[in-house]
N, C-alpha and C positions, 0 to 999 in steps of 0.2 A: 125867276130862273134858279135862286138859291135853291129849294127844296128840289130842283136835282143831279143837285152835285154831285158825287158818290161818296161813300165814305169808308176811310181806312187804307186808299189807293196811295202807293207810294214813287216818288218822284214824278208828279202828275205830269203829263205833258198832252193836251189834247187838241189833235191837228184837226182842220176839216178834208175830206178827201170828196171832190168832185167828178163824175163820171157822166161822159155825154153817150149818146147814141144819136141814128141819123138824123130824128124828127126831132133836133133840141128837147130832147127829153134828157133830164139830169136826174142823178142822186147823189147827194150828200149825208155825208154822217159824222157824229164828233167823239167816235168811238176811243177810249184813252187808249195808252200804250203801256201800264201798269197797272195792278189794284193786287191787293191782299188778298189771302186766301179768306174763306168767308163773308168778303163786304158784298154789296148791291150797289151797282149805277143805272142811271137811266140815260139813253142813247136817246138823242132826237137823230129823226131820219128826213131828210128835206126832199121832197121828190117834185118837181115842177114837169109837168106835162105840158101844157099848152092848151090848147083846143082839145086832144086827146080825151074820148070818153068810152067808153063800156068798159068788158072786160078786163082787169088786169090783176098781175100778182107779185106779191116780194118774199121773196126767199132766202132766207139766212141760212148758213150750215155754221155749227158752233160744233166745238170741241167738246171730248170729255170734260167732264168737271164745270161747265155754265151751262145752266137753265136760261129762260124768258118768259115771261109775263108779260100779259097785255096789259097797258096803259091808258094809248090814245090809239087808236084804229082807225078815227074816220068814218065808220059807223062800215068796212070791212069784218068779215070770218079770222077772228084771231085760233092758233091753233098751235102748239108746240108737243111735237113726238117724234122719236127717234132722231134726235142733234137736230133736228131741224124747226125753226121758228118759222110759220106761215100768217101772211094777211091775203083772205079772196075779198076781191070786190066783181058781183057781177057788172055790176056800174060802178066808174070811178068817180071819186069825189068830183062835185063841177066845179072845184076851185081850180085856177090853173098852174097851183103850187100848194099842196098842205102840207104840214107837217106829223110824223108821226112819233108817236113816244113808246119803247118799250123798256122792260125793268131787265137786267139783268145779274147774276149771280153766281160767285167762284162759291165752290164745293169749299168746308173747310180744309179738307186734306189735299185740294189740287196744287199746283205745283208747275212751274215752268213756263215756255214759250206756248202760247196756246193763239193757234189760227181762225178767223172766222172771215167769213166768203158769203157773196148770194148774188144777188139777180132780182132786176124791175124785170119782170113780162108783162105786153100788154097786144091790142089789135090794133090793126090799122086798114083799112080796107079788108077785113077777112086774112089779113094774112099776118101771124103772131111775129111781134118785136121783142128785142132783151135789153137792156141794160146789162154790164155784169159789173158788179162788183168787184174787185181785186181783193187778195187774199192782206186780212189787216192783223197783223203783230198783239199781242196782249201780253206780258209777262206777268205771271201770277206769283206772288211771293210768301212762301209759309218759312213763318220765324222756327216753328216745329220742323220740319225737314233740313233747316240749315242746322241747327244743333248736334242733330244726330250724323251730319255727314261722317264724324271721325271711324264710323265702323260701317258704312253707307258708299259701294262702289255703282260705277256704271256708266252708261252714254249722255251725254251733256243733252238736257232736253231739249237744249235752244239749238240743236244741228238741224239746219236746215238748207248746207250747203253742199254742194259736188265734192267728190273728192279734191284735195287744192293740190293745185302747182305752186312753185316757187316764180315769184317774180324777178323784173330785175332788181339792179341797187338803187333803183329812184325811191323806193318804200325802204325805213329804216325802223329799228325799234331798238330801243335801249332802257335796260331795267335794273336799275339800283336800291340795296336792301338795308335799311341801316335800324339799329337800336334807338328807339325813340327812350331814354334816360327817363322821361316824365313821366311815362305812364308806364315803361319796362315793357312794351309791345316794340314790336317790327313795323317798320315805315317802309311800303314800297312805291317806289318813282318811276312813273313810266312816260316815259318820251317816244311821240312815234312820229317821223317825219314821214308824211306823205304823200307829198308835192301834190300833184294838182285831181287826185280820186279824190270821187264823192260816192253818197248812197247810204246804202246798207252795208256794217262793218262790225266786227264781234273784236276783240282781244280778250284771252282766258291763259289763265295761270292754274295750273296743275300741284295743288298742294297736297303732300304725304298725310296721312294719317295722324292727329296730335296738333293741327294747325290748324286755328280758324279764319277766313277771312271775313272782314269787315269795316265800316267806316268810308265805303269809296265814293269818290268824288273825280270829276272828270270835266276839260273840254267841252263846249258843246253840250252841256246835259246828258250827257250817256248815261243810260240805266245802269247802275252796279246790281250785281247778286254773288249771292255765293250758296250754290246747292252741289252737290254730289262730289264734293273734295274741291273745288272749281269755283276763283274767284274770278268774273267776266263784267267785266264791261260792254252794253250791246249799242248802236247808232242807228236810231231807224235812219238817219239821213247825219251823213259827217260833214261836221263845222267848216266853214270855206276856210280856214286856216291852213297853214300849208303845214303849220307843226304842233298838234297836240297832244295834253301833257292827260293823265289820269294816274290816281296814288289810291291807297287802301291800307288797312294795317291789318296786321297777322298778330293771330293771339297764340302762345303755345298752352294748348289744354292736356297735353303730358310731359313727363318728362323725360331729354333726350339724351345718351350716350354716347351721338356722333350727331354733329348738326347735319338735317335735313337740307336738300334741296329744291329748287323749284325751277320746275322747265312753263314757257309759256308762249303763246301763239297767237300772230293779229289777223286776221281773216279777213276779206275783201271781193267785194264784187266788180268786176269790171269787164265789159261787153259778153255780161251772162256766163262768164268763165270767174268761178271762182279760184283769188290766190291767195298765199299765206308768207307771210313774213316770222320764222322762228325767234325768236329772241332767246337770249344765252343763256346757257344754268346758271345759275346764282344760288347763293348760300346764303342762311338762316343762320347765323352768327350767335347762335345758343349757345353750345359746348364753347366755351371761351378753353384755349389752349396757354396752359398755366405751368410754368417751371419751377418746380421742387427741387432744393440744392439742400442735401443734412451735410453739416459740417460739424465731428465729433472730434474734438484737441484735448488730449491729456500733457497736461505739463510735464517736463521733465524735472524728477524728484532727485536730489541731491541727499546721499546720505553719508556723514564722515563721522569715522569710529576713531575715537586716538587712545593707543593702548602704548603706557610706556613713554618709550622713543620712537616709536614704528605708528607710522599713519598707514592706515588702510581708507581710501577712497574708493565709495562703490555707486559710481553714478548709472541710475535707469532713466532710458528717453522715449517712449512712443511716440512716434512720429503722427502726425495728424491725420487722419483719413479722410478723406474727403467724398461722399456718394454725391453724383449727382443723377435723380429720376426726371425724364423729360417725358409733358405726358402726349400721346399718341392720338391723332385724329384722325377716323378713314369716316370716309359718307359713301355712303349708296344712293345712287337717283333714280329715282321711278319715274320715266316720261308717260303720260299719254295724254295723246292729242286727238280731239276728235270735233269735225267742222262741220255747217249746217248749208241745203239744200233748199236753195228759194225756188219754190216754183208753184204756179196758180193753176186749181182744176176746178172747174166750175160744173157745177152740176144741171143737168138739163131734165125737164118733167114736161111728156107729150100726153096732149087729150084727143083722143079719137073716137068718134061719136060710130059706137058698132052697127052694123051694115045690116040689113036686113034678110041679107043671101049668107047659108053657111057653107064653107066647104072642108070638109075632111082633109084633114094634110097633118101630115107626119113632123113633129117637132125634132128638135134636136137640141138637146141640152148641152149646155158647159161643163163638162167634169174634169175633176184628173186626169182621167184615163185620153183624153183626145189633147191633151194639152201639154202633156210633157212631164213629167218627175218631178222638174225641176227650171222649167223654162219659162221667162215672161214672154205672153202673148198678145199682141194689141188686136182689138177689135175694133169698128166700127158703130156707136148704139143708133139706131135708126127711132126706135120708141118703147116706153114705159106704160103698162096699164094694169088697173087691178083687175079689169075683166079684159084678156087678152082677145084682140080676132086673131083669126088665122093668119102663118105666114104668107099665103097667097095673098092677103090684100096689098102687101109691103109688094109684092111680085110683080102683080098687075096695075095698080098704080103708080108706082115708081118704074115701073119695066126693070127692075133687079132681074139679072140670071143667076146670079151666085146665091151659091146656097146661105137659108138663113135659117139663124139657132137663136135661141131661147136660153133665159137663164134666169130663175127663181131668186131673185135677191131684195131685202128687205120688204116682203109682201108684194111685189112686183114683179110683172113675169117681162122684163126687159129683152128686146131683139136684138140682135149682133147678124153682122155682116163682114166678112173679110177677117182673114186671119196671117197674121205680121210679128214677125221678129223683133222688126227694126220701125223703130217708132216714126222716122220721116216718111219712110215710106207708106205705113198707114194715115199718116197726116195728108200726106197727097192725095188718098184714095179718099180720104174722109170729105175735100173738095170736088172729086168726083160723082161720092154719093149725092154730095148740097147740090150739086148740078143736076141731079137728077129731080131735085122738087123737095126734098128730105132738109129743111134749110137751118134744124136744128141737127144736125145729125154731130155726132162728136165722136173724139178718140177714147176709149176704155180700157184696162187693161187686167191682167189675167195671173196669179203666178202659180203654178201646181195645181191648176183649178181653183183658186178661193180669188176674188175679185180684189184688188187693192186700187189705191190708186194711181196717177200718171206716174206725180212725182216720185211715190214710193218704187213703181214699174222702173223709172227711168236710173234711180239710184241702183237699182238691183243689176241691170242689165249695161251700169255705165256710158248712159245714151246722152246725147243733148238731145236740152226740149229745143222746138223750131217754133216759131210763131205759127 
C-alpha cells in the first residue's frame, strides 16, 4: 500500500467516507483533505455491490486544476474529459466488492479549497440506480501564491458558506498578539469556546499588506493556510472539546509607520444556517511608541571684575530648557470578511435508446433573452443526449403538458421543464416530474442565460437549499 501514498500533501489527514443506497450497494473512498500544489495521489475507491451485475457507471466531477488517470479499472472504459473522471462497465465486475484505483493531480499553479463529487450508476431490474457521492473538501496549497499575497487581493477561496448571521453568546472567540523576543515574529493565540457545535468550521484573520502569516497549529488537526492576505484555519469536523485553542505567527515583510491591525472571523455550520462569531481588532505591536525628552542646561557663568575699590559683579544665568517630543501612533484598519457556502449538486447523465418514429417539433432554447437580465432561474433537467429525440417523446411518455426547452451545454443538448424563481418551489415540482416516471430528473439552474450551478444559483438569489 506504500507506493500509494501521495506525495508532498500537507497536513495529511485521510478519512474514509461511506455511502449506501437502497440495495446495500456502498461506496467508499480515502480521498485526502490536503496536497500541494503539483503532487499526485492515488484514491482507492471501494464499491461493494452485492449480487448486482450488468450495467454500471462511476462518475467523478473534479475541479479546476486536478486531472485523473487510470490505474486499476476492473477491466471497465476508463475516460477523463471535461472535469470529469469516467469508468463504463457493460458488465460489472462478478466480485461482490472490487476495488478501484485512480491517479490524481494538483496543477502546479492551483490553489485553494477545491471540491470533488460523483455517483455509482447502475441497473436493477431495468430500471437505473445511483449512489451519490457527497461533495469532498481538498485544500490545495502553493507556497508560490502565499508569498506573493503582500500585493495579491481578493475572495477567500475556501468560501463556501451562506451569507452568516451572528449567533448567540454560547460561541466566543478571543485573539491575543504578542512579540515572540526569539525569533522577533508575532505570536498569535486564538481561543474559541464553542460549547457544544460540531462539523464543518473555518476561522480567518484578515492581515494588511506587509504581513505574512505562518507556522499554524491548532486543536483538532485543523488545516492552516495562508493565501490571499488571509491566515485560516479550516475543520472538515470540529474536535468534541468544548474549548479550542489555534496559534500562527506573523512575519512583518515591510516596514511600518503606524502599527497594522487585524480583524478576524470563526465561521460555523449549524442546522444548514450558517454563523459567524467576530473576534476583536487587535494590534501588531510593531511601531513600539517611544518618548524622546532633550534636556539642554547651560550653567550659570559668574564673572567678577575688581577695579580699585569698586567691585563690579556681572552675573549671566540661562535657565535650562527642557523639550519634550512624545511620539504619535494613529492605525487604520482594513476589515474584510468574507464566508464560505456548503452545498452538494450532483450531476446526473440520461441514456436514451432513439426511437424509431421521428417527429418534427419546434425546440426552444435557453438564452438570455427569455430569462431575464439579470435573474436566476430554476429548471427542471428531465435528460441529457449527444443525439437528442424530439421533445414529444419526453411529452408522450411522461404525459408532460408543459412546455419543454432545450439547451446546448458541454456538447449535450440537455431538456428543461418548468421554469422558477424560488428554488423550493422548483424542488417540489422536481418530485412531481420523478412522479411522473422521470426518476433521475433534477433541479438546474440558470443566471442571465449562462447555466451555473445550484449552489452558485442559490448564493446569487439568497435562497436556502431544501433537501
Amino acid at each position: 500500500m506504500a507506493k500509494y501514498l501521495f506525495l508532498g500533501i500537507n497536513s495529511l489527514l485521510i478519512v474514509f467516507f461511506k455511502f449506501f443506497a437502497g440495495d446495500d450497494v456502498t461506496v467508499k473512498h480515502n480521498f485526502p483533505s490536503s496536497l500541494a500544489a503539483g503532487a499526485e495521489f492515488t484514491t482507492e475507491i471501494t464499491i461493494t455491490k452485492g449480487a448486482i451485475n450488468g450495467f454500471g457507471k462511476l462518475l467523478l466531477e473534479l475541479p479546476e486544476g486536478i486531472t485523473a488517470e487510470e490505474v486499476e479499472s476492473k477491466s471497465g472504459k476508463f475516460a477523463f474529459e471535461n472535469k470529469q473522471a469516467k469508468i463504463i462497465w457493460i458488465q460489472l465486475p462478478s466480485e461482490g466488492e472490487f476495488v478501484l484505483k485512480i491517479k490524481f493531480k494538483a496543477d502546479k499553479s492551483a490553489s485553494g479549497l477545491k471540491n470533488i463529487s460523483g455517483k455509482f450508476a447502475y441497473v436493477v431490474g431495468n430500471e437505473k440506480k445511483q449512489v451519490d457521492i457527497p461533495v469532498h473538501e481538498i485544500t490545495v496549497t502553493n507556497t508560490e501564491t502565499a508569498v506573493v499575497t503582500n500585493t495579491n487581493s481578493g475572495s477567500d477561496t475556501a468560501s463556501k458558506f451562506n451569507t452568516p448571521v451572528e449567533p448567540g453568546a454560547e460561541v466566543q472567540v478571543e485573539r491575543k498578539i504578542a512579540k515572540d523576543n526569539a525569533t522577533g515574529n508575532y505570536k498569535v493565540e486564538i481561543k474559541i469556546k464553542k460549547s457544544q457545535i460540531k462539523g464543518f468550521a473555518k476561522y480567518s484573520d484578515v492581515l494588511p499588506d506587509g504581513l505574512l502569516g505562518m507556522k499554524g497549529v491548532s486543536t483538532g488537526n485543523g488545516n492552516f493556510k495562508f493565501t490571499e492576505k488571509k491566515a485560516t484555519f479550516i475543520w472538515a469536523t470540529l474536535p468534541k472539546e468544548e474549548e479550542i485553542t489555534a496559534s500562527y505567527y506573523i512575519k512583518a515583510t515591510a516596514k511600518f509607520t503606524e502599527n497594522p491591525k487585524v480583524n478576524g472571523t470563526f465561521s460555523y455550520l449549524d442546522n444548514e444556517q450558517t454563523l459567524k462569531v467576530n473576534a476583536s481588532e487587535e494590534v501588531v505591536p510593531i511601531v513600539e511608541t517611544e518618548t524622546v525628552v532633550a534636556t539642554n542646561t547651560v550653567v550659570a557663568n559668574t564673572n567678577t571684575v575688581v577695579a580699585n575699590t569698586n567691585t563690579v559683579a556681572e552675573t549671566n544665568t540661562v535657565v535650562a530648557n527642557t523639550n519634550t517630543v512624545v511620539a504619535n501612533t494613529n492605525t487604520v484598519a482594513e476589515t474584510n470578511t468574507v464566508v464560505a457556502n456548503t452545498n452538494t449538486v450532483v450531476a446526473n447523465t440520461n441514456t436514451v435508446v432513439a426511437e424509431t418514429n421521428t417527429v418534427v417539433a419546434e425546440t426552444n432554447t435557453v438564452t438570455a433573452s427569455n430569462l431575464g437580465n439579470s435573474s436566476v432561474i430554476f429548471h427542471i433537467q428531465i435528460g441529457a443526449y449527444n443525439a437528442p429525440p424530439q421533445t414529444e417523446y419526453f411529452a408522450n411518455k411522461y404525459n408532460i403538458a408543459e412546455p419543454i426547452s432545450t439547451d446546448l451545454n458541454n456538447g449535450l443538448t440537455k431538456f428543461l421543464v418548468g421554469k422558477f424563481s424560488d428554488y423550493k418551489v422548483s424542488r417540489d415540482y422536481r418530485e412531481k416530474i420523478k412522479g411522473k416516471g422521470v426518476s433521475d430528473a433534477f433541479v438546474t439552474a440558470y443566471n442571465s442565460g449562462k447555466r451555473i450551478t445550484v449552489q452558485e444559483a442559490l448564493m446569487i438569489a439568497k435562497q436556502k437549499w431544501f433537501r
